[in-house]
C-alpha positions in Angstrom: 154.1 -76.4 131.7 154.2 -79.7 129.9 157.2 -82.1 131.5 159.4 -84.0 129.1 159.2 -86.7 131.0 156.8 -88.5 133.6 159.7 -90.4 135.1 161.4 -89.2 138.2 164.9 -90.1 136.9 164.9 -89.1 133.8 163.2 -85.4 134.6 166.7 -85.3 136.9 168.7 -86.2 134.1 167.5 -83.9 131.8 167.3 -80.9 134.0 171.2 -81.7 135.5 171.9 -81.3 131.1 168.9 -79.0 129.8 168.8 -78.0 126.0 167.4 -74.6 124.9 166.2 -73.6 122.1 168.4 -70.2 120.6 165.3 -67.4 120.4 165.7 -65.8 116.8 165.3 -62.4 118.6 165.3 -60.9 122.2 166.8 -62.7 125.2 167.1 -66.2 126.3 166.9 -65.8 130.2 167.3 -69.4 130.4 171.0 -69.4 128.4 171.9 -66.1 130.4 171.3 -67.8 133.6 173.6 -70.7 132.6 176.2 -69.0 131.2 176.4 -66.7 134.3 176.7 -69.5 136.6 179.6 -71.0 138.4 178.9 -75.1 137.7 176.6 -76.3 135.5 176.2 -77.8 131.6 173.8 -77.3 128.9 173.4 -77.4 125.4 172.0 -74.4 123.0 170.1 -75.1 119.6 169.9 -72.8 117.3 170.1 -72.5 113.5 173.6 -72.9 113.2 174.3 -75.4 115.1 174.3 -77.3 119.0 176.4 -75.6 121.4 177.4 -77.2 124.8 177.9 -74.4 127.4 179.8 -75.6 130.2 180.9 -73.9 133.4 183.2 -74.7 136.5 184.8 -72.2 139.0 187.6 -72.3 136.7 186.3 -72.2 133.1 184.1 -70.8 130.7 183.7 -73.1 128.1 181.1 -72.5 124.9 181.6 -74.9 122.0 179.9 -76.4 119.2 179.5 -79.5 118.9 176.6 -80.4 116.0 176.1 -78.9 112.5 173.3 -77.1 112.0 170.0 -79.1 111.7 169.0 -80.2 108.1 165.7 -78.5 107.3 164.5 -75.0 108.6 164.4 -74.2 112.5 163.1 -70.8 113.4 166.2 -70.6 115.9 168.8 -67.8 116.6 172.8 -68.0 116.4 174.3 -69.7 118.7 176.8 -67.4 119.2 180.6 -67.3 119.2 183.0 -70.0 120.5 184.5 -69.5 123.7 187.2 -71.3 126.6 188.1 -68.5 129.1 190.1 -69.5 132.4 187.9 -67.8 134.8 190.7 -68.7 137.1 193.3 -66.7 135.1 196.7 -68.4 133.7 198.5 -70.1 136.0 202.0 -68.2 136.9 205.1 -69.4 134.8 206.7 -70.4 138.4 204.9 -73.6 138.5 205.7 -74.5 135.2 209.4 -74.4 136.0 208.6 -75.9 139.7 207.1 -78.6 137.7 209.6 -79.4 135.0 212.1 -79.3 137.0 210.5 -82.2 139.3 209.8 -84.3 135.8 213.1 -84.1 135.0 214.6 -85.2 138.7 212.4 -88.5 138.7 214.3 -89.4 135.2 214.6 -92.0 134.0 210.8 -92.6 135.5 207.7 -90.9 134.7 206.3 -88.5 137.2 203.0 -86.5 137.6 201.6 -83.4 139.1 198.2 -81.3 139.7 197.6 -77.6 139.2 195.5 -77.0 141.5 193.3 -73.0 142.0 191.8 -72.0 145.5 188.0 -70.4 144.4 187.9 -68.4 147.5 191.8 -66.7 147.3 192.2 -67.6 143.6 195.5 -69.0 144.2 197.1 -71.2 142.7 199.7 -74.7 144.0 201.0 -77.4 143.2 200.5 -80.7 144.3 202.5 -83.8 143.4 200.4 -87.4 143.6 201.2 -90.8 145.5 202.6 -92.9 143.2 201.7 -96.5 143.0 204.0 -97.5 140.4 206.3 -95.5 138.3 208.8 -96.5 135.5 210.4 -95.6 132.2 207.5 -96.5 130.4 204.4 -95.9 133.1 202.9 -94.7 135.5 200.2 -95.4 137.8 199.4 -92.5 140.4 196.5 -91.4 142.7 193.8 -88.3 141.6 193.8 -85.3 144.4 191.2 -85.8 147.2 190.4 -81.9 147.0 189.3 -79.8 150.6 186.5 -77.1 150.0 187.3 -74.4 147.6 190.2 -76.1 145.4 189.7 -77.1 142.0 192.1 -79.0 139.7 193.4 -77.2 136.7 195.9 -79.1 135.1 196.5 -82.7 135.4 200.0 -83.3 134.5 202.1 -86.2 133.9 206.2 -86.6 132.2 206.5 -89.5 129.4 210.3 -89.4 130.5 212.7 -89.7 127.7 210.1 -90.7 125.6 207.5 -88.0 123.0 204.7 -86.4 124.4 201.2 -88.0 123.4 197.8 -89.2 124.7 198.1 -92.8 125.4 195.0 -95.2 125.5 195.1 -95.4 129.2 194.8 -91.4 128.9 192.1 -91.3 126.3 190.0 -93.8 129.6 191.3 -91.9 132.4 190.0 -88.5 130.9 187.2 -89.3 129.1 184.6 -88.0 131.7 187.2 -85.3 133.4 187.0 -81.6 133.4 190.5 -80.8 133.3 193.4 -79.3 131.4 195.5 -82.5 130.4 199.3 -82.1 129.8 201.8 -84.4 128.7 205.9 -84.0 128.9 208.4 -86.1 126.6 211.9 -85.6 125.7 212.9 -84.3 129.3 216.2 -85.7 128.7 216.6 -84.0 125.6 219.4 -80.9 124.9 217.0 -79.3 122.8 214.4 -79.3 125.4 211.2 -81.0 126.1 208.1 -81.1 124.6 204.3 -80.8 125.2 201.1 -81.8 124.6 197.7 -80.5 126.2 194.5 -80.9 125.1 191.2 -79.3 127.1 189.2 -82.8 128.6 185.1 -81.1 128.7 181.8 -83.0 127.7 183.2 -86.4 127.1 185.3 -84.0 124.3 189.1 -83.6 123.8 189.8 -80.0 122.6 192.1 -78.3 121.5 193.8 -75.5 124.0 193.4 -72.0 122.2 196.6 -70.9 124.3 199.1 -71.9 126.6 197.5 -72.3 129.9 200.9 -71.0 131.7 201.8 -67.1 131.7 205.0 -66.3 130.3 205.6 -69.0 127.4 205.9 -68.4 124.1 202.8 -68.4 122.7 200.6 -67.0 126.1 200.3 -63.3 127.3 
């Protein structure tokens, strides 16, 4: 088999983020074998588009991310869209565990993890060190994470203020795997407000449902 490349590096950087061609019939034992695993990244070509699979313990992520090539590949589909929680969605308790501390650091912003043990599948929650916290922001400390424990959700409050991705958010998740939440308005009688967004592939996605179980608009 001819090798892409005849440097050392490169051959590792291409095989740690392969790209397969989509067959236009029969199997693809290469795509079945990493969309079966448990971590790994890849991309799919095929004649409607680039796909970039990507798996973790806790997610099963298929999504496009290129139109389909200009000019005639005799590729297959690359199939249907997908972001599954392998892990499951996480208990409504921690949401209100979690709200409820956002709202007793007022008038500061405040931050926690959602974290899921791979061998129980169990969810906690853990809240950060702090360095520096205020009205208006917030500098805290990522999880140093024992064997088995993935982060989920990275979580932090924007106090009184709305709930967006900031432009220190946009740096600090730009190469995360993570579920990325926002909360604004905690001071408000109406209620706060969120905003989440799926952090995969240097991509910010949207979340096809409510990561918690027991809101409005999740199962």
């Amino acid at each position: 088999m001819t090798m892409p490349t005849d440097d050392a590096t490169a051959a590792a950087v291409l095989e740690a983020m392969p790209c397969y061609p989509v067959p236009p019939f029969g199997r693809s034992p290469a795509i079945e074998t990493l969309r079966a695993s448990r971590v790994g990244h890849g991309l799919a070509i095929g004649s409607d588009g680039v796909m970039l699979i990507l798996r973790r313990p806790w997610l099963a992520l298929d999504v496009p991310v290129a139109a389909p090539i200009v000019g005639y590949v005799p590729y297959g589909s690359i199939g249907a869209a997908r972001a599954d929680l392998r892990c499951g969605l996480v208990p409504r308790r921690y949401f209100v565990q979690i709200l409820k501390f956002l709202k007793a650091a007022l008038p500061n912003e405040a931050a926690a993890f959602i974290l899921w043990n791979e061998a129980s599948r169990e969810f906690a929650v853990e809240f950060p060190e702090i360095d520096e916290a205020t009205p208006t922001r917030l500098v805290y400390r990522m999880p140093r994470l024992p064997p088995d424990w993935h982060m989920v959700c990275d979580i932090h409050s924007h106090a009184g203020g709305r709930a967006f991705f900031s432009a220190t958010d946009e740096a600090d998740d730009a190469h995360a795997t993570k579920i990325a939440i926002v909360f604004g308005r905690l001071d408000h009688p109406d209620g706060p407000t969120m905003a989440a967004r799926l952090c995969a592939g240097g991509m910010f996605l949207p979340l096809p449902r409510c990561p918690f179980a027991g809101t409005p608009d999740a199962d």
